[in-house]
Structures are given as C-alpha cells and as structure tokens.
MARLUMVO-596239 format. One record per residue (C-alpha): residue number from 1; residue in three letters; x, z, y. Coordinates in steps of 0.2 Angstrom, whole numbers, padded with zeros to 4 digits. Layout:
BEGIN
+-----+------+-------+-------+-------+
:  nr : rest :     x :     z :     y :
+-----+------+-------+-------+-------+
: NUM :  ALA :     X :     Z :     Y :
...
+-----+------+-------+-------+-------+
END
This chain:
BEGIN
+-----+------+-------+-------+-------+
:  nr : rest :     x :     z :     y :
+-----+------+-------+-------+-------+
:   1 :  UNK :  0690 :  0477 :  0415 :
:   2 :  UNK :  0695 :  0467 :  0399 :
:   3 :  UNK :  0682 :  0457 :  0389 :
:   4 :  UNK :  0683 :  0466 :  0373 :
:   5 :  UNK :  0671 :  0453 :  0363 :
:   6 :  UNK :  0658 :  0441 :  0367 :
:   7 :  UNK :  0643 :  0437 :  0361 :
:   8 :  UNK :  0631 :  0419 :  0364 :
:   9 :  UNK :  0615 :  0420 :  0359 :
:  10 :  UNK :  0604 :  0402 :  0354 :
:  11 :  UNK :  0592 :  0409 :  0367 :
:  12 :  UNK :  0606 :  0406 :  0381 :
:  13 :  UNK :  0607 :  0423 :  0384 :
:  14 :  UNK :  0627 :  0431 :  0384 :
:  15 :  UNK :  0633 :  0446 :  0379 :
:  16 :  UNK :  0651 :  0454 :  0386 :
:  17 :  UNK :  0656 :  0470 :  0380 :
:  18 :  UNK :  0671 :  0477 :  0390 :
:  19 :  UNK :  0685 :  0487 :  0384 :
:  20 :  UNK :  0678 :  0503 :  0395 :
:  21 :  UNK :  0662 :  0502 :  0385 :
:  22 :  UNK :  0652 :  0492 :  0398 :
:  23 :  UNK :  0640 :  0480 :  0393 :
:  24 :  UNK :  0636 :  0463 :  0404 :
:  25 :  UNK :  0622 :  0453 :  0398 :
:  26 :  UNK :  0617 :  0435 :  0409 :
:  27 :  UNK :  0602 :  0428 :  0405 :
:  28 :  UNK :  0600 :  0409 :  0407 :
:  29 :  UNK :  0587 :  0410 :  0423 :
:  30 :  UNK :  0602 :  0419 :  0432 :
:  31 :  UNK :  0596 :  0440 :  0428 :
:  32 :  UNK :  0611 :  0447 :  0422 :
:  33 :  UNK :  0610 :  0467 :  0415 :
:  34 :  UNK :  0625 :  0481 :  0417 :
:  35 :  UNK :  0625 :  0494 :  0404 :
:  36 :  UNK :  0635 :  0506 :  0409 :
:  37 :  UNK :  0649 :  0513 :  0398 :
:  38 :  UNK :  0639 :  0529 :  0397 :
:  39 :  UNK :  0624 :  0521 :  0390 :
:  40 :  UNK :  0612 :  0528 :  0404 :
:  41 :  UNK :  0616 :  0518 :  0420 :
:  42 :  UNK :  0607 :  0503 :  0420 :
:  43 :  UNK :  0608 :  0489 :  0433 :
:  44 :  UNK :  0597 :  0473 :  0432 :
:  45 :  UNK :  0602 :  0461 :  0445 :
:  46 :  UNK :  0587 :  0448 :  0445 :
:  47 :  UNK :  0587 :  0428 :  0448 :
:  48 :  UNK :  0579 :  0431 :  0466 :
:  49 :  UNK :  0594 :  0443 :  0473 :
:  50 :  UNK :  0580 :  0460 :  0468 :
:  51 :  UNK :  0589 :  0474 :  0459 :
:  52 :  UNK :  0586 :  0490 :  0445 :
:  53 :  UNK :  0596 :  0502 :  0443 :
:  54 :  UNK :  0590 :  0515 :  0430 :
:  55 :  UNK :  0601 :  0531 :  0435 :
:  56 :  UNK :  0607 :  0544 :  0418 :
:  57 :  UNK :  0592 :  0555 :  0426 :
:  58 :  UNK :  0578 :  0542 :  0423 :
:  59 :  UNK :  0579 :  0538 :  0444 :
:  60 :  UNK :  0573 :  0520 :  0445 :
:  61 :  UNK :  0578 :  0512 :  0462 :
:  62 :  UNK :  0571 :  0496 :  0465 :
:  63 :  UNK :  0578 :  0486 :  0479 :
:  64 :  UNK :  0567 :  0470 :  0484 :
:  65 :  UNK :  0578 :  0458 :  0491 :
:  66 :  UNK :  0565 :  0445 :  0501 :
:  67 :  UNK :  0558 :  0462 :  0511 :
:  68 :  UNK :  0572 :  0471 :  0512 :
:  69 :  UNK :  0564 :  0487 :  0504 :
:  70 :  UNK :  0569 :  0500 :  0492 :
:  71 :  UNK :  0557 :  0509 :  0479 :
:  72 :  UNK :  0565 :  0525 :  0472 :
:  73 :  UNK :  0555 :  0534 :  0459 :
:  74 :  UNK :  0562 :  0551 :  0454 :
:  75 :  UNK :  0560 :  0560 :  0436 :
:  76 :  UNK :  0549 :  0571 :  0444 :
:  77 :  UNK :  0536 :  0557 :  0450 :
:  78 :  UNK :  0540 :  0558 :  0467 :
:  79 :  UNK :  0540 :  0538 :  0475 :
:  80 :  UNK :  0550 :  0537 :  0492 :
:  81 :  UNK :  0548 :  0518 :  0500 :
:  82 :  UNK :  0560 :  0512 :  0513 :
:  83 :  UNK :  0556 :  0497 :  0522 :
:  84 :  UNK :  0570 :  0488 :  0533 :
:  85 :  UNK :  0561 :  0492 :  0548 :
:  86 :  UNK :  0567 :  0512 :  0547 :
:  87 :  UNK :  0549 :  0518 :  0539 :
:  88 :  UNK :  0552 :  0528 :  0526 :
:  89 :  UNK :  0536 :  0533 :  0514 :
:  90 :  UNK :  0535 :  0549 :  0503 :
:  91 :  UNK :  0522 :  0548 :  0487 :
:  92 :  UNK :  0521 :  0566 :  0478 :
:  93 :  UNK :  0516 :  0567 :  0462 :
:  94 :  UNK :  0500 :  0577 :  0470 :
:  95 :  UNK :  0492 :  0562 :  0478 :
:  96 :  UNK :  0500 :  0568 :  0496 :
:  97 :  UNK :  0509 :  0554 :  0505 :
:  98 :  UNK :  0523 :  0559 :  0520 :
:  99 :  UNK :  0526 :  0541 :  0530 :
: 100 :  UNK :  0540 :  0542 :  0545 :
: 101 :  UNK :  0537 :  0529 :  0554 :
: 102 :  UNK :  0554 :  0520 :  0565 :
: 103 :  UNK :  0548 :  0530 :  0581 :
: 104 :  UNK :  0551 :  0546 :  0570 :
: 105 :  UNK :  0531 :  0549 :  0571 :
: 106 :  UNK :  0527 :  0559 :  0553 :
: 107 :  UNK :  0510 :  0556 :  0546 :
: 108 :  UNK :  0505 :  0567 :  0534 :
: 109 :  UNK :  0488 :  0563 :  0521 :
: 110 :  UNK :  0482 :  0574 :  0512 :
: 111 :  UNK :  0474 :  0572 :  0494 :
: 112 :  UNK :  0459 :  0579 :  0503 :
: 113 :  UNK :  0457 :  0567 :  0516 :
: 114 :  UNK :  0464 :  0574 :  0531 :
: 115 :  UNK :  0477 :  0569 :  0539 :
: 116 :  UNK :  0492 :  0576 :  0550 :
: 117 :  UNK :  0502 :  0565 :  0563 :
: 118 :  UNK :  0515 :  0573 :  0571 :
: 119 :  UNK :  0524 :  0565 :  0586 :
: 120 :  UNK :  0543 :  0562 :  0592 :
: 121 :  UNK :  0536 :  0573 :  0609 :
: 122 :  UNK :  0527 :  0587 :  0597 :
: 123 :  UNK :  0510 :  0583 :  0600 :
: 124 :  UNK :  0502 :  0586 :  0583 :
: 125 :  UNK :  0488 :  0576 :  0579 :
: 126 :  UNK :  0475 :  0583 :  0565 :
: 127 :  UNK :  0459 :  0574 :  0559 :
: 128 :  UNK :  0448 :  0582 :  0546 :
: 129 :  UNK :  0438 :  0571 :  0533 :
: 130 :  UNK :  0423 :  0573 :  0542 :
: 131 :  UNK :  0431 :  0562 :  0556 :
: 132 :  UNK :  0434 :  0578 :  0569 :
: 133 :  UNK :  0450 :  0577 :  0577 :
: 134 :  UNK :  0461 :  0591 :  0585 :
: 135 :  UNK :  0477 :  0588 :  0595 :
: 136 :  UNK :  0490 :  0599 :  0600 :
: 137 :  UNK :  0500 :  0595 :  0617 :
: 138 :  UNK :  0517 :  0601 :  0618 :
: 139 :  UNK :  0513 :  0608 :  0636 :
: 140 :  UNK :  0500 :  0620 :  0626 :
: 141 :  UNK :  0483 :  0611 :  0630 :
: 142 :  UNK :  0472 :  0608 :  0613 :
: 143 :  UNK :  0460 :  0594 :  0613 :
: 144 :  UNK :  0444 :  0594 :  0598 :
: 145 :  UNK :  0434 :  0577 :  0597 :
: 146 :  UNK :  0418 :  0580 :  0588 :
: 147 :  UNK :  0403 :  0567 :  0586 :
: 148 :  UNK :  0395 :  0576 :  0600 :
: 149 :  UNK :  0408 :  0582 :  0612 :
: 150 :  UNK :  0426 :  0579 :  0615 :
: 151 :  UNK :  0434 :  0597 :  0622 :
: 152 :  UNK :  0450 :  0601 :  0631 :
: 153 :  UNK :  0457 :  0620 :  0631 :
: 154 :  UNK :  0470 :  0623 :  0644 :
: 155 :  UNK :  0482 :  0635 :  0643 :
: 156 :  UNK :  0476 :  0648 :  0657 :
: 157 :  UNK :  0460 :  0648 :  0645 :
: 158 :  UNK :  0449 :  0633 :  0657 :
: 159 :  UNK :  0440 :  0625 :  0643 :
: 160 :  UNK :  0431 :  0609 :  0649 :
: 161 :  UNK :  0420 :  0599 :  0637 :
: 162 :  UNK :  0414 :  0582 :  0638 :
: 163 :  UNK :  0396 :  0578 :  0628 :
: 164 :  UNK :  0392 :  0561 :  0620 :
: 165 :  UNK :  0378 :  0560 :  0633 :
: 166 :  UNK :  0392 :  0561 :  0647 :
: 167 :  UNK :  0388 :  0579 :  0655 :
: 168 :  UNK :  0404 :  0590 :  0659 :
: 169 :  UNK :  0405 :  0606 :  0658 :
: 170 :  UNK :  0418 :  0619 :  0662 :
: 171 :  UNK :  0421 :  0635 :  0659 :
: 172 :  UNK :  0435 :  0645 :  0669 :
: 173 :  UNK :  0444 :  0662 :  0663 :
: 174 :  UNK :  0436 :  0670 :  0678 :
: 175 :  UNK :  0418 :  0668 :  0670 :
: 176 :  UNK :  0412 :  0654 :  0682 :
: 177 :  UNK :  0402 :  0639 :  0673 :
: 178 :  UNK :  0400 :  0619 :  0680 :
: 179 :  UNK :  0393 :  0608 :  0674 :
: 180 :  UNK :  0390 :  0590 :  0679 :
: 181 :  UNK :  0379 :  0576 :  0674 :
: 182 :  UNK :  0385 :  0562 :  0668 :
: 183 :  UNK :  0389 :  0553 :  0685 :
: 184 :  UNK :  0399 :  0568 :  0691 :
: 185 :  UNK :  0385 :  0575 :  0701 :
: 186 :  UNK :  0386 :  0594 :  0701 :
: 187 :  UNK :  0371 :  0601 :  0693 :
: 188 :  UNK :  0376 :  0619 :  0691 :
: 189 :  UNK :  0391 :  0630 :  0697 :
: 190 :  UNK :  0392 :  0648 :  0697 :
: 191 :  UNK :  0404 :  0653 :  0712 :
: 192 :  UNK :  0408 :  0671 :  0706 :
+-----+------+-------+-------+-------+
END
C-alpha cells in the first residue's frame, strides 16, 4: 500500500502510515511494529526473527524463533505451547495442564496432584498424589501399584497380587487361593 506520511523520530525510530490506515513503525535495533488499519491487530516483529501478534480479541501469539515454539494466550486465560517437535501443551486458567506429547500420548495433571496419562494403544495410566498408581490395559486387565503391593486383575476375575516382601498370591473366580513366597515356592493352594 501507499505511504501516506512519514515520520523520523531523533530517537531513530520511523514511523510510516499507509493510505489503508496501517501503521509501520521500525525501530533502530531492527524490531519494527504493524498496526493494523483496524487499530486492534498488532504485529511486533523483533531483532532476533521472534514475533507478537496481538489479535482484535486480546489473543497474544508469541512465536520464538531460535526454538521454533509458539505461545498462544487466549482472553480467557487459557495458554496452548507448541513446541516444533509436535508437543502441544494446554494451560487452563484452573491450574490444570493437558500435554500431547509427538507420540499422541496425553498427559493430563490435575490442580490436585494426580495425574492421567493416556496412551496412542488406550492403556490409561492414573496416579494419585499419594503416589498409588492404577493402569488400565486395553485388553481389560487393571494393574494397582501401592507402597505395599503391586496388583493385577484379569478380566475372567483372577486377581493376583504381588507384596513388597515378594509373596504372590492369587485368587481365581472359582474361590481357589495360592500363594507363593518370595522365591516361587508354593506355600498354600486350595485345589477346590
């Protein structure tokens, strides 16, 4: 578009105003700023290749140039981070972040503490702030790990658990109970 009138400051700084109402201002350490004509879109081009855009809804997006990452912050307060690697990150306004990481694994955490990990083959991965742990497998088996045991439920109902001091025991739907000491030895079994 047509220069309209320009303007040089003693500072160094330049001032263009276009005939469609934009504004260009270059600063003398190579930033230069675009107002748009509508006086709400803003874009900052900095010296070392990073850029600002200021949208008319008060959306800043912030691209860095040297890590290849964009920062978007929305009116509402939500942040959304995208890294040139394919990992995008999610900050709500709540504290809760939502990272989905290049593998398509989602990470959920939770202003409480806990955390949710859900993966590209749907096993969903849930630990508690206490540091327990249950996961999901998407053929139906459930895993818990506790300080004390670590516990696998199978789908027909088998639930075997594992204890800290290494003794299995597992129970079967049918009501029979075996258990094991540490080094596999059988110490009971009730054949039913």
């Amino acid at each position: 578009s047509e220069i309209q009138r320009e303007t040089a400051y003693p500072d160094g700084k330049v001032e263009k105003v276009l005939k469609n109402g934009c504004h260009l201002i270059f600063f003398p350490n190579g930033t230069w700023k675009k107002v748009g004509s509508d006086g709400k879109t803003v874009t900052i081009t900095f010296f070392n290749g990073d850029v600002k855009q200021i949208m008319p809804d008060q959306t800043v997006i912030y691209y860095y140039a040297d890590a290849k990452t964009t920062h978007t912050t929305y009116s509402d307060g939500l942040e959304v981070l995208q890294f040139s690697n394919g990992q995008i990150e999610k900050h709500y306004p709540d504290g809760k972040k939502e990272i989905t990481f290049p593998d398509q694994t989602i990470k959920n955490l939770f202003t409480d503490g806990q955390e949710e990990s859900i993966f590209p083959d749907g096993t969903i991965v849930r630990v508690q702030r206490d540091g327990s742990k249950t996961i999901e497998f998407n053929n139906g088996q459930r895993e818990l790990h506790t300080s004390q045991f670590k516990r696998r439920e199978y789908p027909d109902g088998t639930v075997k658990t594992v204890y800290m001091n290494g003794q299995q025991e597992t129970k079967y739907v049918s009501g029979r109970i075996r258990i094991k000491d540490k080094d596999g030895n059988i110490i009971m079994d009730t054949k039913l």
